[in-house]
C-alpha positions in Angstrom: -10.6 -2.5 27.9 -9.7 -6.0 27.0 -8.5 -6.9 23.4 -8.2 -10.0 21.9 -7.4 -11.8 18.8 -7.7 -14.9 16.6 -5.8 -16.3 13.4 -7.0 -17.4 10.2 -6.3 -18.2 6.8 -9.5 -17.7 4.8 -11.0 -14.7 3.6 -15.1 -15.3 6.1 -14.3 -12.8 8.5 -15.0 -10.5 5.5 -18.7 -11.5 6.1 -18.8 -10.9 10.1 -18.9 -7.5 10.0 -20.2 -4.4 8.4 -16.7 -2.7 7.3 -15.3 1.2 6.4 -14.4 1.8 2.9 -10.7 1.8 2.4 -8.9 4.6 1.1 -7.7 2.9 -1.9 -9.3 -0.1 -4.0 -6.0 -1.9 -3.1 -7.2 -2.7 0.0 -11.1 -3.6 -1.7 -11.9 -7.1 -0.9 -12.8 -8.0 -4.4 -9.5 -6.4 -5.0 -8.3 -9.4 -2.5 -10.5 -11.9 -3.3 -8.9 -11.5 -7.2 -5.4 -12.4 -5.8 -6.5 -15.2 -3.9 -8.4 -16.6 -6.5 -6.1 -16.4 -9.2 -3.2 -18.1 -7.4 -1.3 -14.5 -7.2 -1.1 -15.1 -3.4 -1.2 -18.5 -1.8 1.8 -21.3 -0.8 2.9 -22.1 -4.4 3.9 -18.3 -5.4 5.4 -17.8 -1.4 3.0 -15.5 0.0 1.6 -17.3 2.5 -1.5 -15.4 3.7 -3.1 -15.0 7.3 -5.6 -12.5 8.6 -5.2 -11.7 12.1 -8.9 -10.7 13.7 -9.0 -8.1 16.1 -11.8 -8.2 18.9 -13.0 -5.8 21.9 -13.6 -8.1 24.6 -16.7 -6.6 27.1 -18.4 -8.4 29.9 -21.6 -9.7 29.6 -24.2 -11.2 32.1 -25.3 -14.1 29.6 -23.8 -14.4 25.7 -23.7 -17.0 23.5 -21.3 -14.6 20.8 -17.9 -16.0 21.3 -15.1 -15.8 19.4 -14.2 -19.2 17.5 -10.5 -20.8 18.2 -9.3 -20.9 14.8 -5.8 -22.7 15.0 -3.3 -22.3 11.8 0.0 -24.1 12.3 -1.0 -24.2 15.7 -1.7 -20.4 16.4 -4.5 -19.9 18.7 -6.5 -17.7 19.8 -4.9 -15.0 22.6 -6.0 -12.3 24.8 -4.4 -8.7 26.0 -5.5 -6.6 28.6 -4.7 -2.9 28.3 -5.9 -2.2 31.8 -6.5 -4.6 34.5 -6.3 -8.5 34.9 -10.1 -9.2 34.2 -11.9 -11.9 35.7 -11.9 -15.2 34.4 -15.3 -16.5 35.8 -17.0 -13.5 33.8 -18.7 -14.6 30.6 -17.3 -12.0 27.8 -18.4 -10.9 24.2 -16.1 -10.7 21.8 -16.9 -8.0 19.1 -14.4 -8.3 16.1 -13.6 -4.4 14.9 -10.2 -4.8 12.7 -8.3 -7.0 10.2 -4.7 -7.3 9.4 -3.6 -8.9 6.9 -0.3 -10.8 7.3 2.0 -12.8 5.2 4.5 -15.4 5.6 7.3 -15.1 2.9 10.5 -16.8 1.8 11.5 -13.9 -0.4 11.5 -10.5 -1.2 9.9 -10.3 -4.2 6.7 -7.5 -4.8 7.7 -5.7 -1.9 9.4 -2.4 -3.1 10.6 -2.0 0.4 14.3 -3.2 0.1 15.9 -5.5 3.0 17.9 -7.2 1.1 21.0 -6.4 2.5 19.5 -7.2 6.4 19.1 -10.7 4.6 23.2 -10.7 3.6 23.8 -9.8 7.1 22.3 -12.4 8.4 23.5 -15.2 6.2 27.5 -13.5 6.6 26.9 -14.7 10.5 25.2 -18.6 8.8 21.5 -17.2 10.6 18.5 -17.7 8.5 16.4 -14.9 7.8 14.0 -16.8 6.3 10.8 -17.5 6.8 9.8 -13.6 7.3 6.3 -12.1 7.9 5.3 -9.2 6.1 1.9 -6.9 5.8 1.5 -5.4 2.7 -0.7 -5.0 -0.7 1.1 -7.7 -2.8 2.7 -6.4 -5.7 1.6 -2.8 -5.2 3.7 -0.2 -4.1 0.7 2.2 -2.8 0.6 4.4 0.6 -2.7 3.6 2.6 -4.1 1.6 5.2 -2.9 -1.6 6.5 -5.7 -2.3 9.0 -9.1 -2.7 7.8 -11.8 -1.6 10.5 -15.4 -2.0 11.1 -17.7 1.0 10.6 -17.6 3.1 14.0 -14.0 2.1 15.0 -10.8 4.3 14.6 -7.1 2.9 14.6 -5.8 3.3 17.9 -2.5 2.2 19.8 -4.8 -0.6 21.5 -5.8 -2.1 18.1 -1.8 -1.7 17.0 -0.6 -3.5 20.5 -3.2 -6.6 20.1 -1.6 -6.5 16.3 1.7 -6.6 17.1 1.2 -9.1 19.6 -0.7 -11.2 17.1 2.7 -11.1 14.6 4.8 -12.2 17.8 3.2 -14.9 18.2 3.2 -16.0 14.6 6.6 -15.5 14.1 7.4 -17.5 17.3 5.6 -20.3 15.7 6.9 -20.3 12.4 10.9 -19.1 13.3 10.5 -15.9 11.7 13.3 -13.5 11.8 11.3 -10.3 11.3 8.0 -8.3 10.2 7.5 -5.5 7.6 4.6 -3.7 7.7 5.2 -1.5 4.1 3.8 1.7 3.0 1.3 2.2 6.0 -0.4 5.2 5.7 0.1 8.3 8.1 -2.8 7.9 10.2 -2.4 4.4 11.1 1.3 5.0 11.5 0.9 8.0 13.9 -1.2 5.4 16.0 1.1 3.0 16.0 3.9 5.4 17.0 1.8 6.0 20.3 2.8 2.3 21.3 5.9 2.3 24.1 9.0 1.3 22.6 10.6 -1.3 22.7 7.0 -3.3 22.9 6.6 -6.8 24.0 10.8 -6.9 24.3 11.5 -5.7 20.7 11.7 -2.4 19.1 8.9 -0.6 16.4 11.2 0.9 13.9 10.2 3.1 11.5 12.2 3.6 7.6 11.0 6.3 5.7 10.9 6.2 1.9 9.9 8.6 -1.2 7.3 8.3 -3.3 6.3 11.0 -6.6 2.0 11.9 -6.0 0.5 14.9 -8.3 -1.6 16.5 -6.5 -5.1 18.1 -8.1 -4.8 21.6 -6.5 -4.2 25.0 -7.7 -2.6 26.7 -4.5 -3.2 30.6 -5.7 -7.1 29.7 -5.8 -8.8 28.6 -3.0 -12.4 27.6 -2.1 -14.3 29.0 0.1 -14.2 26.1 3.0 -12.6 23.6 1.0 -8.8 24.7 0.4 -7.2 25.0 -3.0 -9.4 25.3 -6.0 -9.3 21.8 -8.7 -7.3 22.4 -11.5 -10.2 22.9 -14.7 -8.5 21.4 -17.1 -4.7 20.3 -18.6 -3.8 24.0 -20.1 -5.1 25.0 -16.2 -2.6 23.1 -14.4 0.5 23.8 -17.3 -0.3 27.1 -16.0 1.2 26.5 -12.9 4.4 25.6 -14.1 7.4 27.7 -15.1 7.3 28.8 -18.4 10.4 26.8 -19.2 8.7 23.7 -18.2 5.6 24.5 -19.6 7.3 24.7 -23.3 9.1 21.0 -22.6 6.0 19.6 -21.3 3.9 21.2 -24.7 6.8 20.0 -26.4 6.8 16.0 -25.7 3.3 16.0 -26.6 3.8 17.6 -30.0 6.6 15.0 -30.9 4.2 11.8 -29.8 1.8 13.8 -32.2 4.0 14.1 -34.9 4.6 10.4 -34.7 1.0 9.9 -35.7 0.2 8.6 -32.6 -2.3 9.1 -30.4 -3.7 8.3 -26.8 -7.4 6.5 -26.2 -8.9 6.2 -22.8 -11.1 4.0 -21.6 -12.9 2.9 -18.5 -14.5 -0.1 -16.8 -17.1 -1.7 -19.3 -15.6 0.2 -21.9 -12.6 -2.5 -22.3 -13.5 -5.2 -24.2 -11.6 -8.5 -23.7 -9.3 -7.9 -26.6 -8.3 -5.0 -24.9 -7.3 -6.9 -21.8 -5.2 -9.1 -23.8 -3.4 -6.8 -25.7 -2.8 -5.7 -22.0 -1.7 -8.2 -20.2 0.9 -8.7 -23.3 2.4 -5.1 -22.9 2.6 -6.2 -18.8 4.6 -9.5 -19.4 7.0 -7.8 -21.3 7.7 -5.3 -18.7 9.0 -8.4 -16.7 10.3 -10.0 -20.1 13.3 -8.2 -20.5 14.6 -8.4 -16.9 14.3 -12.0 -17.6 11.1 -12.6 -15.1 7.8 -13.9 -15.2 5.1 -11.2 -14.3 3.4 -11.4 -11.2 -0.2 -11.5 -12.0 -2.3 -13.3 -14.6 -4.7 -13.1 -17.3 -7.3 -14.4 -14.5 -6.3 -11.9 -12.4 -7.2 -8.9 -14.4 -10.2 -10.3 -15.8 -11.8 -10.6 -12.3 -10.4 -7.2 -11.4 -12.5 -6.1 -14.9 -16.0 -7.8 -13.7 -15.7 -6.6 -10.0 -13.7 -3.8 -10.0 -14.9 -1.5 -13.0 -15.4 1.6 -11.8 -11.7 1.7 -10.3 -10.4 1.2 -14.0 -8.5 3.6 -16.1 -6.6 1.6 -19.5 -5.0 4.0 -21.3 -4.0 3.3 -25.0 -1.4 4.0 -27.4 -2.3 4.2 -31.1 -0.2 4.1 -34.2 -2.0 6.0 -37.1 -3.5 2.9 -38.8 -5.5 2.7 -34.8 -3.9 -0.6 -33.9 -2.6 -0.7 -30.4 1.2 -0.3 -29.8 1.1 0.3 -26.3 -1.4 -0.1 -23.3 -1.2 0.9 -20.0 -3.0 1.4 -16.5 -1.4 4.5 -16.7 0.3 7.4 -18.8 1.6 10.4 -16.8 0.1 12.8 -18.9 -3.2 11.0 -20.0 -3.4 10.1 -16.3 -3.1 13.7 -15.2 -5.5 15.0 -17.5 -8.2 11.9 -16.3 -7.4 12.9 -13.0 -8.5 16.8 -13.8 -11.3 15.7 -15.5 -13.1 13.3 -12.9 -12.4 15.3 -10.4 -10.0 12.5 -8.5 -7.6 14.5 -5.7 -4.6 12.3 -6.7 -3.0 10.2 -9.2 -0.3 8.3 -7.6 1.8 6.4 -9.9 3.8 3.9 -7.9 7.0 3.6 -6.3 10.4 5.4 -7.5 11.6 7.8 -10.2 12.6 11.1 -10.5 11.8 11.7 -13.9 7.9 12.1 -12.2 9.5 15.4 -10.8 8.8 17.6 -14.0 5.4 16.5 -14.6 4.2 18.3 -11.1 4.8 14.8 -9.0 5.3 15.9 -5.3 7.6 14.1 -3.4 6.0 12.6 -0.4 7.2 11.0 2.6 6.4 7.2 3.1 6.1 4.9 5.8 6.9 1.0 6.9 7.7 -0.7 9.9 10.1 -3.2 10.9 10.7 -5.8 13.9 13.7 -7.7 14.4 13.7 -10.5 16.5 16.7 -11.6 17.1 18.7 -9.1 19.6 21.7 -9.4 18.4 21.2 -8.2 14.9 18.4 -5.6 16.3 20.7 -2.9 17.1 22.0 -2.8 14.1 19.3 -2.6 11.7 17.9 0.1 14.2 20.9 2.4 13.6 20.0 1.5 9.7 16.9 2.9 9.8 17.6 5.5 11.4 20.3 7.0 9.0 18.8 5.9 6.5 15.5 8.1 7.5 17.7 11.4 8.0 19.3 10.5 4.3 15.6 10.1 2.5 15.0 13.4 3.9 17.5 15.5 2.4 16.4 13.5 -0.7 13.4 14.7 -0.4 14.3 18.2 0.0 16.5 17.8 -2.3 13.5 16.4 -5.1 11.2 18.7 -4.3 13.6 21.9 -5.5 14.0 20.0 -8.9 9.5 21.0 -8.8 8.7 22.6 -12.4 5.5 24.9 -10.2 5.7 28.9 -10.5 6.5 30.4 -6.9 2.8 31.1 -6.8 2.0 27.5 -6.8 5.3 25.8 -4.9 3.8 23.1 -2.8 5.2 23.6 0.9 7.9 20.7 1.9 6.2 18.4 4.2 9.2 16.7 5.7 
């Protein structure tokens, strides 16, 4: 089978295809359509955005359904045979079946992935290590996928190996030093891991990370096909926990009571636009005291509010007189018991912190991968990676002792 690809900046290949639902609304393309329109991606904020299209190449007898050359800095359309050298007098049809998205970037910033100190080694030698590409969700430090497919495809090492060849050829193009692909999902990863390595003259690494999930699961109940029973309600899942954490956890909640404060939730058209703003003054500050400006805008969450309101949870914290005092996408505890009540499998609350430990968050292994481009610094960073991967999991090990669950309901360690 012959796979080939094409390169563009704009967001109409959305509309040549009918496409899977991702796994999280990070990856929605109203979700994307939001950052491109309100400027939180694009040249003047330094993540410069391509989408690399991914097409199944068959032979046909008569066609007219060619792929368009779309050219972007002079990037062209290519071609990769996973088989055999196929003929060129053969009229083909080019069927697109995935979407990467890919990024050019002068800086590190919204990542969550750290290379900074690949970037110091470079400039201790006077090499730039800027421009570098990288494929993520900007600004979100979420596991899923990376590659959005077409209904009736599945990621496979072919679609990975047209990818990866697509990224080479960008970063010959523009002189950048590496790619990141950050927090890829298991599946996709496990696909890409089937590649050869090194591929196309350079190494795949892979650098593991850890992230905190609570899971919605009570292990000593089980369904009857399903697995572990859903937890019923907050009092069910504190029943899970060792008595010791149980009485902190009951605890913390009777001090913010005694406060006279109290926790409202809403969801989608329940916030009102007062309630974005009070919002969106609560996220600036976050950035505020480090001295930064925050990374998305007003604009930003109020097309996230119109096309994305069933994906929305605001949680909000009231001072007895009911005025706001804080506000929040989420609160570990108000998020937990949202979680139990809707049902939801998860609640993942972003990257880092271990204080996520003794509120049932599970550590879980996370993903990214890396390609170096220049040999000499390859090596290296590959024997980086892979200390760095044998440290994370004795961290992990290590986090998931510190778990507040009964025996009964220990989560097994996963790696």
């Amino acid at each position: 089978m012959t796979y080939s690809y094409s390169i563009t900046q704009d967001l109409a290949w959305q509309t040549e295809a009918k496409w899977q639902q991702p796994d999280t609304p990070f990856m929605s393309f109203d979700y994307w359509q939001a950052l491109t329109d309100s400027g939180a991606i694009g040249q003047s904020v330094g993540w410069i955005p391509l989408y690399l299209q991914i097409y199944k190449v068959s032979k046909q007898a008569e066609t007219t359904d060619k792929v368009k050359t779309i050219e972007v800095e002079s990037v062209e359309t290519k071609s990769i045979n996973t088989e055999a050298v196929e003929e060129k007098s053969v009229e083909k049809e080019y069927r697109l079946i995935a979407t990467m998205p890919l990024f050019i970037k002068g800086h590190h910033q919204g990542e969550y992935v750290f290379d900074h100190a690949w970037a110091e080694a470079y400039a201790r030698y006077g090499e730039d290590y800027y421009p570098r590409l990288v494929t993520s969700v900007p600004y979100t430090p979420v596991m899923g996928q990376r590659i959005w497919l077409v209904e009736g495809e599945e990621i496979a090492p072919a679609i990975w190996q047209t990818a990866i060849a697509a990224v080479d050829d960008v970063a010959q193009q523009v002189g950048a030093s590496s790619w990141h692909g950050l927090f890829i999902e298991s599946e996709q990863i496990a696909a890409a891991k089937q590649l050869p390595n090194p591929i196309f003259e350079h190494q795949l690494l892979e650098r593991q990370g850890c992230q905190f999930l609570w899971q919605n699961q009570k292990l000593t109940e089980h369904e009857a096909d399903s697995g572990p029973k859903a937890y019923t309600d907050f009092e069910d899942f504190l029943s899970t926990l060792t008595a010791k954490k149980r009485k902190n956890i009951r605890a913390e909640r009777k001090k913010i009571a005694k406060q006279n404060l109290s926790c409202r939730i809403k969801t989608g058209g329940e916030i009102t636009a007062k309630d974005w703003d009070v919002f969106y003054q609560c996220y600036a500050m976050t950035y505020a005291v480090r001295g930064r400006a925050p990374y998305l805008t007003p604009e930003f969450f109020e097309q996230v509010s119109q096309t994305m309101s069933e994906h929305i949870m605001l949680a909000q914290g009231l001072d007895e007189s009911g005025e706001i005092v804080a506000s929040s996408l989420f609160f570990y505890y108000q998020g937990i018991e949202f979680a139990i009540k809707k049902g939801l499998q998860y609640f993942d609350p972003g990257t880092q912190g271990e204080h996520k430990l003794i509120r049932g968050f599970v550590p879980q292994k996370t993903h990214s991968l890396h390609r170096i481009y220049d040999a000499r610094f390859e090596p290296a960073i590959a024997n980086f990676c892979e200390q760095d991967n044998a440290y994370m999991q004795q961290y992990r090990e290590q986090a998931h002792q510190a778990l507040p669950f009964n025996i009964d309901n220990m989560p097994s360690f996963n790696g």
